[in-house]
C-alpha positions in Angstrom: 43.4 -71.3 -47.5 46.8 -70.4 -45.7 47.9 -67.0 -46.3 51.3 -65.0 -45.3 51.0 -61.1 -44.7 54.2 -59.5 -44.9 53.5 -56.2 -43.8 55.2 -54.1 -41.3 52.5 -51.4 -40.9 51.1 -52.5 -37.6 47.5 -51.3 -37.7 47.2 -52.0 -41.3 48.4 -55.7 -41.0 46.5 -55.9 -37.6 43.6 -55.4 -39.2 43.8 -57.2 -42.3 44.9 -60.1 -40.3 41.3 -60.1 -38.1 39.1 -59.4 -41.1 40.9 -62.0 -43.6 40.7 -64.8 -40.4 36.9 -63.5 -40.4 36.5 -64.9 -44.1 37.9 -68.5 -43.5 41.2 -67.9 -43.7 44.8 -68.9 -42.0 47.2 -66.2 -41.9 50.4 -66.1 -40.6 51.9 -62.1 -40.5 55.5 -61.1 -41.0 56.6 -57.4 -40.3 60.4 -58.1 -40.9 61.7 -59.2 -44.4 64.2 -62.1 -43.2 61.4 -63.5 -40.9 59.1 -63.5 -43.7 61.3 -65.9 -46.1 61.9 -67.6 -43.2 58.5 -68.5 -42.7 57.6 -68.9 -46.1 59.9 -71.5 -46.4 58.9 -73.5 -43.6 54.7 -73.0 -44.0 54.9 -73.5 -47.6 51.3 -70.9 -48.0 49.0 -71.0 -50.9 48.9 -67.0 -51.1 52.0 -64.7 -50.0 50.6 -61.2 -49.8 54.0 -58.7 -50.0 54.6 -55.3 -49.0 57.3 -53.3 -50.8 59.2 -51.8 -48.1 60.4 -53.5 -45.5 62.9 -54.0 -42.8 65.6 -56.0 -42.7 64.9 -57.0 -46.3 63.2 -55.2 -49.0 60.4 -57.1 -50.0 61.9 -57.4 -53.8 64.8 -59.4 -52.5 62.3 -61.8 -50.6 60.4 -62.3 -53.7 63.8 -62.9 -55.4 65.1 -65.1 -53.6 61.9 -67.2 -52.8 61.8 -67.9 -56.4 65.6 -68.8 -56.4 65.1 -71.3 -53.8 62.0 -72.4 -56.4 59.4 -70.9 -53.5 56.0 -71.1 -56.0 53.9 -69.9 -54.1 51.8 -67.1 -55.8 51.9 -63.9 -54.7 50.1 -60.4 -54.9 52.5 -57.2 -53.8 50.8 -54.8 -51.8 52.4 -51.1 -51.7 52.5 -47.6 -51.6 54.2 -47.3 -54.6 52.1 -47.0 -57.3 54.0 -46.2 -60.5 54.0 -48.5 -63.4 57.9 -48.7 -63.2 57.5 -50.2 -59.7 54.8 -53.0 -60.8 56.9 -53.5 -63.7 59.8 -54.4 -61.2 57.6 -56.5 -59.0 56.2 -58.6 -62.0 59.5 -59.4 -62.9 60.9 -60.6 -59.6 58.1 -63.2 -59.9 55.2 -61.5 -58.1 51.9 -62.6 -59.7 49.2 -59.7 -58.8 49.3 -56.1 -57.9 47.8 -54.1 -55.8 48.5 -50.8 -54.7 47.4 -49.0 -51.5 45.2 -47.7 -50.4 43.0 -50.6 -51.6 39.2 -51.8 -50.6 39.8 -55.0 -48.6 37.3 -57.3 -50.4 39.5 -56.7 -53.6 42.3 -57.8 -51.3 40.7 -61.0 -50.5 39.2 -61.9 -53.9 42.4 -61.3 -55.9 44.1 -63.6 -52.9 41.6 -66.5 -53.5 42.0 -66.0 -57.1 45.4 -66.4 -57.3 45.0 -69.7 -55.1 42.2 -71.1 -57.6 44.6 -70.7 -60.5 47.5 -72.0 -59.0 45.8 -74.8 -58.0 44.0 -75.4 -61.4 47.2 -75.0 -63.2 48.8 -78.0 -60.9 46.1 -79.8 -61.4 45.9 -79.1 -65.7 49.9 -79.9 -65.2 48.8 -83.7 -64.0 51.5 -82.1 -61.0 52.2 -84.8 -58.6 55.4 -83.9 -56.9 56.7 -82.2 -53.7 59.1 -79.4 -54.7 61.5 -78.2 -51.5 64.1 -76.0 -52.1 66.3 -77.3 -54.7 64.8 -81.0 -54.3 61.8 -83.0 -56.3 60.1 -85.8 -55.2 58.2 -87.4 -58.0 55.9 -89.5 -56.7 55.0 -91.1 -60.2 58.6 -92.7 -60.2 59.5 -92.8 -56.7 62.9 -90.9 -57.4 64.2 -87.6 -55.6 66.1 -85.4 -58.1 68.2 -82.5 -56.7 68.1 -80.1 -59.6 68.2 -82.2 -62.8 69.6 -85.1 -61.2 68.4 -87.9 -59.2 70.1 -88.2 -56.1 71.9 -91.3 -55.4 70.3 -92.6 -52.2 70.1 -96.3 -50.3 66.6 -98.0 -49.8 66.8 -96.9 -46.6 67.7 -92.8 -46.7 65.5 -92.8 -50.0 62.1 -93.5 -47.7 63.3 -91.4 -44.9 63.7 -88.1 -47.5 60.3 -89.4 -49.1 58.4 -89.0 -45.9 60.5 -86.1 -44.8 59.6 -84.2 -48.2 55.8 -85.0 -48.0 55.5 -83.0 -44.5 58.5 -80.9 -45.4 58.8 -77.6 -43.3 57.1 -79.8 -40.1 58.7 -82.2 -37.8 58.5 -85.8 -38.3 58.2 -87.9 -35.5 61.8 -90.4 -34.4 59.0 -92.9 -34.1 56.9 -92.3 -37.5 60.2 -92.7 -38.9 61.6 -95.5 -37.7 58.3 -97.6 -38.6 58.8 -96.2 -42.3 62.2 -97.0 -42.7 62.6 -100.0 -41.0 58.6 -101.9 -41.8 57.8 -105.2 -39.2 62.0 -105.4 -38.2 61.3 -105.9 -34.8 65.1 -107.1 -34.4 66.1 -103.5 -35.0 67.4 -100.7 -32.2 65.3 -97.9 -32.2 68.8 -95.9 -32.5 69.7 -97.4 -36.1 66.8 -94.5 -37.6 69.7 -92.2 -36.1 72.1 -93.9 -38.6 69.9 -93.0 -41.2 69.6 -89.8 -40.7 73.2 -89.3 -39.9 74.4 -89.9 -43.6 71.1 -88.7 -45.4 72.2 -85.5 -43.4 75.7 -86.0 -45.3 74.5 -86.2 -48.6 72.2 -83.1 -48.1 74.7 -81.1 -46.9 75.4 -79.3 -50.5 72.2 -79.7 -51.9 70.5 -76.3 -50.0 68.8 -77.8 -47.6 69.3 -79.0 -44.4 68.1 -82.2 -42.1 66.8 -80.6 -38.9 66.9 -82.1 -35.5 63.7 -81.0 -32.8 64.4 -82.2 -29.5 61.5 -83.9 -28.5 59.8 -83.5 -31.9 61.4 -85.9 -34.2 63.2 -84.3 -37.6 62.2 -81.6 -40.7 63.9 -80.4 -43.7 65.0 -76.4 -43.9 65.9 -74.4 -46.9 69.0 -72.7 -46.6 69.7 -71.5 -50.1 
């Protein structure tokens, strides 16, 4: 189970980190609010534990706009705040779980694991089987990226490189991996043409929210940028 800590309390997340990574688990922390939606969006975890206050961005507006950029993550708030107004408010901006401090850290770790059982049960129960990045869907029952509502209108060619781009979206792809999905057994063809490929995918994704990422030495990924 991957989980994000966004906490900026140093001892606190410091040792919820080492106990937590004691039980079996991966987790990734985040003491500053932008660095935390960054890295949400680009680890894609199956719990985001969320503290209230937080620099740079309060931890409400990462919540918010993770779920505007259709981030579904499940996530429990962890805060000092404790009034029923304040839960109220984090419910709303899409939180799933509560739980305010201070708190016995193996209730911590069983709501976490809870909230990852039901998500996944409810994708499963859903007959889910689609990659959701930012404001694209790949349904791999039809084939067919949609941005939005819409299926995007993409050659043979830029259709395969976004399927294999969305399947390990938020991690490079290899130039290489690429190539030898996008152009099968064509022997005849430069090694350069899967630059092509990207170079008008990277076009047609330019107003969709997310961008077509080059890694020097890595290959390509897909960011979120809205």
């Amino acid at each position: 189970m991957r989980l994000l800590l966004i906490e900026d309390d140093l001892s606190l997340h410091t040792t919820l980190q080492r106990s937590l990574v004691r039980s079996g688990m991966h987790v990734q922390v985040c003491a500053d609010g932008n660095a935390a939606l960054m890295a949400w969006q680009s680890q894609l975890p199956d719990v985001v534990v969320l503290d209230l206050s937080l620099p740079g961005l309060d931890g409400l507006e990462v919540l918010a706009q993770a779920r505007a950029a259709k981030l579904d993550t499940p996530v429990l708030i962890l805060t000092a705040r404790g009034t029923v107004g304040d839960r109220i408010l984090g419910l709303n901006a899409g939180a799933d779980d509560y739980l305010a401090k201070p708190f016995v850290l193996d209730e911590l770790e069983a709501r976490g694991r809870a909230l990852h059982r039901r998500h996944s049960a409810a994708n499963r129960d859903a007959g889910d089987d689609s990659v959701q990045w930012g404001n694209l869907r790949y349904d791999r029952d039809s084939g067919a990226i949609y941005f939005r509502h819409q299926v995007m209108d993409l050659t043979p060619r830029e259709l395969t490189l976004l399927r294999a781009l969305m399947v390990k979206a938020g991690h490079a792809v290899s130039k290489e991996r690429l190539f030898e999905l996008v152009f099968p057994g064509e022997d005849h063809v430069h090694f350069e043409a899967i630059e092509v490929v990207v170079y008008r995918l990277r076009k047609k994704l330019a107003d969709k929210g997310v961008n077509l990422v080059t890694l020097r030495g890595l290959g390509y990924l897909l960011k979120v940028t809205a």
